[in-house]
N, C-alpha and C positions, 0 to 999 in steps of 0.2 A: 447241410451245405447247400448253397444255392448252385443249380449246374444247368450249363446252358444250351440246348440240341439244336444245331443246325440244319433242318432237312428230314419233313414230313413225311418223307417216305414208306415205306414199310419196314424197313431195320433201324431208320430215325427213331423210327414210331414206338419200335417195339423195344428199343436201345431206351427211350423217355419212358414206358412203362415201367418198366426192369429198375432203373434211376430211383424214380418215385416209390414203387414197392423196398426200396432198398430204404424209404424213410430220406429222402432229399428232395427239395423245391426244386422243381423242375420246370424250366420255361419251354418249348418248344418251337421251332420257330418255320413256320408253313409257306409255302411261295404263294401258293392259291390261296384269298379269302376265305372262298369255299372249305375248303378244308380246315381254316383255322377255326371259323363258327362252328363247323360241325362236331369238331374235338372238344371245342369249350360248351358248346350246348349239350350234345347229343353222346357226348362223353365215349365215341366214334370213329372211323377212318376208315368207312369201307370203300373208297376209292384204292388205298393202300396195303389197307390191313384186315380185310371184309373178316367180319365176324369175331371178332376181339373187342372185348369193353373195357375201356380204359377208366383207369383210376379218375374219379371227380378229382381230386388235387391237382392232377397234371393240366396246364394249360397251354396254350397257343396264342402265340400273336407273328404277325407280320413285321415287324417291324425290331429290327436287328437292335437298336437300342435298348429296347424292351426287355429283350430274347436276353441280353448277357449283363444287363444291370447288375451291380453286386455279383456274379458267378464269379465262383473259384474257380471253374473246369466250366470247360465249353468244348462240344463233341460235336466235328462237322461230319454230316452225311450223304453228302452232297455228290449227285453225277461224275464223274473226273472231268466233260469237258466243260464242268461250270463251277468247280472249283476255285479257280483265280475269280473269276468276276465276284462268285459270292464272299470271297475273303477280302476284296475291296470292298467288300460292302460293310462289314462288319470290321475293318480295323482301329478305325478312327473311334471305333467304342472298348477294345478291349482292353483292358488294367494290364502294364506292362508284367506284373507276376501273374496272370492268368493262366492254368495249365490247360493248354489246347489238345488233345484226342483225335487224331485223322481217324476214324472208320471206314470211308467209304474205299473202293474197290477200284483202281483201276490205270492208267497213267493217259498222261498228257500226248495228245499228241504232234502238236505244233514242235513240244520241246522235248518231248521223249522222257520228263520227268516224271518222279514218282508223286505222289499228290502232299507228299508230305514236305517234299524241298518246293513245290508249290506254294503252300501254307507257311513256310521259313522266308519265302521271299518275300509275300505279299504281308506278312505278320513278323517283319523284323524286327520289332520293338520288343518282344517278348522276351523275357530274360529266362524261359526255361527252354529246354529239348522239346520238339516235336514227339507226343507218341502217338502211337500206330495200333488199332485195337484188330486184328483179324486172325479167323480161325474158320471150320466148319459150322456157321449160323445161319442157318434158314429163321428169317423174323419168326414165318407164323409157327414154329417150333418154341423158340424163344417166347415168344408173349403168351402159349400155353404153358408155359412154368414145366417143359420138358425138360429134361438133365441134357446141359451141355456145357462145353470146355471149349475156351478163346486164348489170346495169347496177347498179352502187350507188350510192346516192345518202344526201347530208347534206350540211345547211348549213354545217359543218366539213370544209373538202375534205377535210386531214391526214386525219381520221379514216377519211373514205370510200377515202382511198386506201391505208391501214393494213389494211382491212379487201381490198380488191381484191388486195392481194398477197397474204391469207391464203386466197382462195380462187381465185388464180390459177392454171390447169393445162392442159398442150398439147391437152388437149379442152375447156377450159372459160375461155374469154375473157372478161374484166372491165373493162366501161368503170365512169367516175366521173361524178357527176354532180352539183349543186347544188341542183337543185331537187325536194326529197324528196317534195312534195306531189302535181307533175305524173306522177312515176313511180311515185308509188301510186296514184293514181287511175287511171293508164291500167293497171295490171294489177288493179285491183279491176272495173272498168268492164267491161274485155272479158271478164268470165263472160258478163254481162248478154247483150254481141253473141253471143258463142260459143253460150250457149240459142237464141237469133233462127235463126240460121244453123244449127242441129241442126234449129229446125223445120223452114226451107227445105227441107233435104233428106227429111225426114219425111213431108213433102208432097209430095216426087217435083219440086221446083223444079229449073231449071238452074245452069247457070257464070256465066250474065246476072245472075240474079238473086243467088247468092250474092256477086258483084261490086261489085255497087250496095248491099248491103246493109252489107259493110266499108265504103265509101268514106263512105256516109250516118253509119254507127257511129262513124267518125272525126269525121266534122264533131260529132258531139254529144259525143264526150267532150270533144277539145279546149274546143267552146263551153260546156263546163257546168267543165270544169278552170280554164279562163281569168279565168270568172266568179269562181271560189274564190280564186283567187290565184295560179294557175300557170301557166308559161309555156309559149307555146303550139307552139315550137320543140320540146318534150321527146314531145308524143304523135306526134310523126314520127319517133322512136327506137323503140330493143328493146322499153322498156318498155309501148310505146301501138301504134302500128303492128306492132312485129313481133309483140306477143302478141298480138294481136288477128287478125293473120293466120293465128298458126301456132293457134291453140283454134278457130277456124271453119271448116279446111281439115284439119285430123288427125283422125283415128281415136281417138285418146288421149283425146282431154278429152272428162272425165267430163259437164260443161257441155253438151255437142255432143250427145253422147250422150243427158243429158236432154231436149234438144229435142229432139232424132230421134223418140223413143218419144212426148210429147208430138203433133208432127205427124203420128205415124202412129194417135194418139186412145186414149192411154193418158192416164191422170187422176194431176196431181203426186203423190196423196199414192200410187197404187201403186209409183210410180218412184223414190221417196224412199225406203221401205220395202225394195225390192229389192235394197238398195247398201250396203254398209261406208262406202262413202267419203261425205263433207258434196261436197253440188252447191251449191258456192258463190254460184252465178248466181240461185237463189233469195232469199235474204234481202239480198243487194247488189242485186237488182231494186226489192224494197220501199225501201230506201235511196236511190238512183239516182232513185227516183221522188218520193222526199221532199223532197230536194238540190232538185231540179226545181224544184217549187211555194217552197221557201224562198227559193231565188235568181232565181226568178222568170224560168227558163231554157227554152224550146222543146225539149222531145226525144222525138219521135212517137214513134222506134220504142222508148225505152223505159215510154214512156206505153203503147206497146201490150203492150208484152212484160210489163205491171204487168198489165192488163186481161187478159188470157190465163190469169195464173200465177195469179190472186188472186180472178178478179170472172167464173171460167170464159168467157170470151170466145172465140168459136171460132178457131180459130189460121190457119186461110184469108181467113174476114172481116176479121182482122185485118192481113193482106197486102196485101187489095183497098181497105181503106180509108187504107195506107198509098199507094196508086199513084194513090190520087183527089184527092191530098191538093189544096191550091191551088198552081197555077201560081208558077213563082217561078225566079230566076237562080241557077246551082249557087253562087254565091259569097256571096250577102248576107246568108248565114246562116250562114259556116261558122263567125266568130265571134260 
């Protein structure tokens, strides 16, 4: 099958290995030159993916025509806030049966959408459901051929499960899923915790406290997903629980990462500056916090984590006012 990857990234990248080892023509499709040469020659991405050699099959091009010629499925991986503009860029080429793949992580924040009613809007012609690939996937896990499990999800089962056998592989386990909404929120959501939990550690906090701090992160995505429309069964899966575990507890996410230097009293914009890669937990913060006040949803620590990121709030005061909060039973809030 010819299938077409939007967004050289690192989980693009590692998403178009994974493809090709699965036995499918794989196009790639790179913002930078640089990085397209260096994939087709050097067979490469250590700007993205440092130390990973990729399949000689797999290729790269710039040029969005190219990229989804003849593709059956076409997988975008794209930042959230360059999602629309790269789906303008690409619609006027895509075959109206084309099965499109949102992967990427995060939501909109002009319109508060999820990237996947992004990609419905700006890719209306499409005669099938949006699906939604997310789970606990760290790339450079993935493109070592480690054992892991994702989730895709569409209100068209057929399709999600059309799409589960194309990325089906003895390291790479594919559940399906129905509800595309809960499984994007819960990996757009846990950048948000994953930042919280970088600062934990940042601050020299324990195992206690980064504990309590998933468990609390659950109760609010579920309660703030629930509130939207989704079901509240789905953030106990890959997509809500396990990513939220495995970005607050790994070395890898970039997320974590940011909060770490954060609580160690580094200021967002030098830590932004430092990095190739988009800290998605930033601008799904502003979001997350929007969602909140719209649906009229309680979620301190992303209220705090806004206050921190946005309004310089010191990131300890924001710990201690999270332990003061009022008294109250673990359950009456989790939805």
């Amino acid at each position: 099958m010819k299938v077409g990857v939007v967004g050289a990234g690192g989980w693009g990248t590692a998403l178009a290995k994974l493809l090709t080892e699965n036995g499918h023509q794989v196009m790639l499709w790179a913002y930078e030159q640089e990085t397209m040469a260096e994939i087709n020659q050097k067979h490469t991405n250590e700007r993205f993916l440092p130390g990973v050699v990729l399949p000689a099959e797999l290729r790269a091009s710039t040029d969005p025509a190219e990229v989804v010629d003849g593709a059956e499925l076409v997988t975008f991986v794209v930042p959230s806030q360059w999602v629309r503009t790269t789906a303008k860029q690409f619609a006027s080429h895509l075959a109206p049966e084309t099965v499109v793949v949102n992967a990427g992580k995060g939501l909109e924040i002009q319109t508060l959408k999820t990237l996947s009613q992004v990609l419905k809007e700006e890719l209306s012609a499409l005669h099938h459901e949006i699906v939604v690939l997310s789970g606990p996937n760290h790339s450079e896990e993935v493109s070592r051929r480690l054992p892991s499990a994702t989730v895709v999800a569409s209100p068209d089962l057929k399709v999600a499960e059309e799409v589960q056998e194309i990325f089906m592989s003895p390291y790479f386990r594919v559940y399906t899923n129905r509800d595309r909404l809960g499984v994007e929120l819960g990996g757009a959501l846990k950048n948000v915790f994953s930042m919280a939990a970088g600062i934990c550690d940042g601050l020299n906090f324990g195992d206690n406290t980064k504990a309590a701090l998933v468990t609390r992160a659950l109760a609010e995505m579920r309660r703030l997903g629930v509130m939207m429309g989704a079901e509240p069964e789905t953030f106990s899966g890959l997509s809500g629980l396990g990513d939220l575990f495995v970005t607050a507890a790994s070395r890898h996410s970039r997320n974590a990462w940011a909060g770490r230097e954060i609580g160690k009293g580094r200021r967002l914009e030098e830590i932004l500056a430092s990095t190739p890669m988009v800290v998605e937990g930033v601008p799904t913060t502003k979001a997350a916090y929007a969602l909140s006040k719209k649906f009229q949803v309680e979620l301190p620590i992303v209220e705090k984590m806004y206050q921190v990121l946005f309004e310089d709030y010191p990131p300890r005061q924001a710990v201690e006012d999270l332990m003061i909060r009022e008294r109250r039973s673990e359950t009456e809030d989790i939805f």
